[in-house]
KENUTOR-685562 format. One line per field, with one value per residue (C-alpha): residue in one letter; x, y, z. Coordinates in steps of 0.25 Angstrom, whole numbers, plus 5000, padded with zeros to 4 digits. Example, Ala and Ser with C-alpha at 12.3 -4.5 7.8 and 13.67 -1.06 7.14 Angstrom:
type: (A:S)
c1: (5049:5055)
c2: (4982:4996)
c3: (5031:5029)
//
This chain:
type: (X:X:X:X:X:X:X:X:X:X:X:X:X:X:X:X:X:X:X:X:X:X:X:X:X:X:X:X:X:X:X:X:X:X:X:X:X:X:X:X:X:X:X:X:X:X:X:X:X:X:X:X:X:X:X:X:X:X:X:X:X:X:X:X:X:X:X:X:X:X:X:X:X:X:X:X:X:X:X:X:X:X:X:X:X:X:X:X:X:X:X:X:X:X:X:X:X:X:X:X:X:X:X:X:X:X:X:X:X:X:X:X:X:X:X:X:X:X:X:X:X:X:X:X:X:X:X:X:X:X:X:X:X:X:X:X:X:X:X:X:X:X:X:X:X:X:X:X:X:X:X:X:X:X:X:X:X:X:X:X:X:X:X:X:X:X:X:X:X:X:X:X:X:X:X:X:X:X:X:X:X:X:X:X:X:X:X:X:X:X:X:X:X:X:X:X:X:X:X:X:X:X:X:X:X:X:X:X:X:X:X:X:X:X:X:X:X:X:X:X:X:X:X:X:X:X:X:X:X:X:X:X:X:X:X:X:X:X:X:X:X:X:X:X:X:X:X:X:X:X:X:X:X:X:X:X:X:X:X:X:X:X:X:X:X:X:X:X:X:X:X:X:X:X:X:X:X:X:X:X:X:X:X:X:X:X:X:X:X:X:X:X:X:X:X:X:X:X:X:X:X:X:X:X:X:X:X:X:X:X:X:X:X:X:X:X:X:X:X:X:X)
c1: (5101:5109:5114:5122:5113:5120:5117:5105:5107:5106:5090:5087:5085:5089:5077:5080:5067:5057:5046:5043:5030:5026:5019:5014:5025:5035:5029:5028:5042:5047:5041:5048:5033:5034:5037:5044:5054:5069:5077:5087:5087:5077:5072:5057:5050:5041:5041:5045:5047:5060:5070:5077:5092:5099:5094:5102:5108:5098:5086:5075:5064:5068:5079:5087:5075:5064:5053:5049:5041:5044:5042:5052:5054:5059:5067:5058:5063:5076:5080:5086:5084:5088:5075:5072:5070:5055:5049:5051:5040:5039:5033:5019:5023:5015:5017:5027:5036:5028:5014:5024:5030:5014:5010:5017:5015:5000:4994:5001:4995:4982:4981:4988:4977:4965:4968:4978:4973:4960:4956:4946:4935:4926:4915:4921:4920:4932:4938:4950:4957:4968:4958:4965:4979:4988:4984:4971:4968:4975:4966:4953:4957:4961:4947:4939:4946:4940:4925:4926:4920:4929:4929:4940:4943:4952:4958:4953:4940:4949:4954:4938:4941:4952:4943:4932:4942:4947:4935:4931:4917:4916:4927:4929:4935:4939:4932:4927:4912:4922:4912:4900:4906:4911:4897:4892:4902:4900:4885:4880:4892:4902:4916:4926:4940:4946:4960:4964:4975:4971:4969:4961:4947:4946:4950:4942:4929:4935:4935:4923:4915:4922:4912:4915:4929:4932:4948:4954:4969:4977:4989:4991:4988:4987:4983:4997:5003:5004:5011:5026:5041:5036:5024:5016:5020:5008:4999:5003:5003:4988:4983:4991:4983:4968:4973:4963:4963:4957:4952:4958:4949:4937:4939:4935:4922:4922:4925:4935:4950:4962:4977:4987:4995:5011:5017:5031:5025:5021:5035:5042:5032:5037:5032:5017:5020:5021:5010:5000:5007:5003:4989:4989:4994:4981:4973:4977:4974:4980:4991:4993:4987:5000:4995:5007:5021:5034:5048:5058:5065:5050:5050:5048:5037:5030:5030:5023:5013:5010:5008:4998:4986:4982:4988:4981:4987:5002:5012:5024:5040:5046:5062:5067:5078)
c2: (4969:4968:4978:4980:4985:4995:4994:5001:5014:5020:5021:5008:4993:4982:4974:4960:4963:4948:4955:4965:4971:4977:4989:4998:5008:4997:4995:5010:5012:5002:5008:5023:5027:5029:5044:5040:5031:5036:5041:5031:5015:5010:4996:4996:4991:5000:4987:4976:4966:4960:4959:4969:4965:4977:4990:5004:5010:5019:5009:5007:4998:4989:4976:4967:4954:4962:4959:4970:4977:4991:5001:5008:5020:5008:4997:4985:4978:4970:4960:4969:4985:4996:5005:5015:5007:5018:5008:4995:4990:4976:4965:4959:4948:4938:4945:4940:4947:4946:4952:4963:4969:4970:4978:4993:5001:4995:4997:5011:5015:5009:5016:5031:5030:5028:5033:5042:5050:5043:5047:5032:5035:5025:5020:5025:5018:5016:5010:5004:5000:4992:4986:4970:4975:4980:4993:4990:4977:4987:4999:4989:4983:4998:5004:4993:4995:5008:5001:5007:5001:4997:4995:4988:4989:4978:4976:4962:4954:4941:4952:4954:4941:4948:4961:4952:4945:4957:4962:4974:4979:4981:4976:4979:4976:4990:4991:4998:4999:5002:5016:5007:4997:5008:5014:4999:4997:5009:5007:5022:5023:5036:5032:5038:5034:5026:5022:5025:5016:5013:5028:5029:5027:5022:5035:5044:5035:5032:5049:5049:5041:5046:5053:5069:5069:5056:5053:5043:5039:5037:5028:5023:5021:5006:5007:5013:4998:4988:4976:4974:4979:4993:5003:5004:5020:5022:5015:5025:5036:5032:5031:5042:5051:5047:5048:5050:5068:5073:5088:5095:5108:5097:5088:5099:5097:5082:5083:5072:5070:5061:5058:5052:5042:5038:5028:5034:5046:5039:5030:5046:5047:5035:5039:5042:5026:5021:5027:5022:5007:5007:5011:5001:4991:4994:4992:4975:4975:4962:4957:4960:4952:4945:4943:4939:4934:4936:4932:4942:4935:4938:4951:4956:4946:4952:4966:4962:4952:4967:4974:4966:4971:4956:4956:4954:4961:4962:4958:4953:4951:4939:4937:4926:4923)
c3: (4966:4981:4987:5000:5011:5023:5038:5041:5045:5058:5059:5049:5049:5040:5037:5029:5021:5022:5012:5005:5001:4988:4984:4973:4977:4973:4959:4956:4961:4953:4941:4944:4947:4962:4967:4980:4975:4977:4967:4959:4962:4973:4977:4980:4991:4999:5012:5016:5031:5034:5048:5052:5052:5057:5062:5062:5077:5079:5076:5088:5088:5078:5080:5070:5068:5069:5059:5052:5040:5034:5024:5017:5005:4994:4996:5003:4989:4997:5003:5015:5017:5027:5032:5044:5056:5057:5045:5048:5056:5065:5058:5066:5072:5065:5052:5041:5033:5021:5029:5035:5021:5018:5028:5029:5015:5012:5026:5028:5015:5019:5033:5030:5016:5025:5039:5037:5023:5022:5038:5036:5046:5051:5043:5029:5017:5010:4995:4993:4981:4978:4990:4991:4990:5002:5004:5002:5011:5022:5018:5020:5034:5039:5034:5040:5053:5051:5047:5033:5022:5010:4996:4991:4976:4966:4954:4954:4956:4964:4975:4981:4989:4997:4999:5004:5013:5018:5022:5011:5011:4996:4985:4970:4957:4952:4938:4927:4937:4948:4953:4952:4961:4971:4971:4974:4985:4991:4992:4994:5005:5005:5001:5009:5007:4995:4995:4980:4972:4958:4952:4939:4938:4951:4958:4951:4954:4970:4970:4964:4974:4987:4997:5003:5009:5006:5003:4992:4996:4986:4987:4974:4959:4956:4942:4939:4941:4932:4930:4923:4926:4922:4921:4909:4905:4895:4906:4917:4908:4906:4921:4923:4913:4918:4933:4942:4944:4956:4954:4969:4968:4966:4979:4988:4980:4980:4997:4994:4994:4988:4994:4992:5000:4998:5008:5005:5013:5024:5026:5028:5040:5048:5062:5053:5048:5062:5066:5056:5058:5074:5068:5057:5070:5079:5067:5065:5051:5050:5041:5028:5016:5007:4992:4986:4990:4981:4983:4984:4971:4964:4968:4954:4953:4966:4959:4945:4956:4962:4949:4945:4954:4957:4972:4984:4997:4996:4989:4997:4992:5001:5005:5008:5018)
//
């Protein structure tokens, strides 16, 4: 579908959008799943890198050719879009467009989960799940600049490789012995923060294992995707039934604690957002690992690639010229 795009408005840019990164929040969105989508039509699309082509009267700090990634509240899904000038963010200069429409959304969530709600203190040991996709390869090289000692969970025996090379002290195939494993992994240590996205089973055993006062943050449910044009109602009905049920008056008990992370929240804090980005910068986490690369024109390709739980880092939608 085209559409005639205004001039960008007094405080935006137009970004002629390069590449566009996909998320969870895209496929949920899609779906009619996702809370915090607007009413009525919308295009996906939570980010995206690009040049800025024209910038609004009252615009500082950012000039038409600059190179530039952002986030944005839907919408990354297009060939050009309008967006306020506080979330577009320069480009590393020895960073492509792909590597910058990688970045934003998986390392915020990463380093508002462990620092910010997960207050990750030196020494700590850590699980991840999800642990070789974006978030979690981010969530790995945050905790070990914190000398943590992580556990990386997957789907998938042929993702260790990329746990190895990333430099996890413990990885695992999430399975039927998964507490077993996890009790193994830990090897008599206390486990003290666990960054939860596949729900079920998993969670409950996670909660289980946690030490006093530690904290699972929860900022997804991956068990809920699946792969096609549409979600398997009976499926989700299922999983939603046996979710995992925290007793409130109980955690008092247990000395432990669970929240709940949603990006949209942080993109309504944008002076919050810059900050955690300069202490992401100090940090040089390096770049950010490409897994897959998909034409704009195989966009819908892209997605069902995403839905399968086979990826490795990101996934990344290419325009051409």
């Amino acid at each position: 579908m085209e559409e005639v795009l205004p001039p960008p408005a007094e405080e935006e840019v137009q970004v002629e959008v390069k590449a566009i990164g996909l998320n969870f929040a895209d496929i949920f969105a899609i779906w009619g799943l996702y809370g915090a989508t607007p009413e009525g039509y919308f295009t996906p699309g939570l980010e995206y890198a690009g040049i800025v082509t024209a910038a609004g009267s009252r615009v500082e700090g950012v000039r038409v050719g600059d190179r530039v990634m952002g986030v944005t509240r839907f919408g990354a899904y297009a060939s050009h879009l309008n967006i306020d000038a506080r979330y577009v963010i320069p480009i590393p200069g020895d960073w492509t467009f792909a590597e910058g429409s990688a970045y934003l959304v998986q390392v915020l969530t990463a380093y508002y989960g462990l620092k910010q709600l997960g207050d990750i203190q030196p020494g700590q040991n850590v699980l991840i799940h999800s642990a070789a996709g974006g978030v979690g390869l981010w969530a790995n090289r945050i905790a070990r600049q914190f000398g943590a000692y992580t556990i990386g969970t997957v789907g998938s025996a042929h993702k260790l490789e990329v746990l190895e090379g990333e430099g996890y002290d413990q990885g695992i195939v999430r399975s039927t012995d998964f507490r077993q494993d996890m009790e193994n992994a830990l090897g008599g240590r206390e486990l003290h923060l666990i960054m939860e996205c596949i729900g079920g089973k998993i969670f409950n055993i996670g909660y289980d294992l946690l030490a006093p006062q530690g904290r699972m943050i929860v900022y997804g449910s991956a068990r809920y995707g699946s792969v096609g044009n549409r979600p398997n109602y009976l499926k989700l009905l299922y999983y939603y039934l046996t979710r995992p049920k925290v007793d409130p008056q109980k955690m008092p008990e247990h000395n432990k604690s669970v929240m709940g992370f949603n990006l949209i929240w942080l993109y309504e804090r944008a002076p919050l957002m810059h900050q955690l980005l300069g202490e992401l910068q100090e940090l040089n986490l390096g770049k950010p690992l490409i897994g897959d690369r998909f034409a704009f024109e195989d966009l819908h390709q892209a997605i069902l690639r995403f839905q399968s739980g086979q990826t490795i880092g990101k996934v990344v939608v290419e325009l051409n010229d």
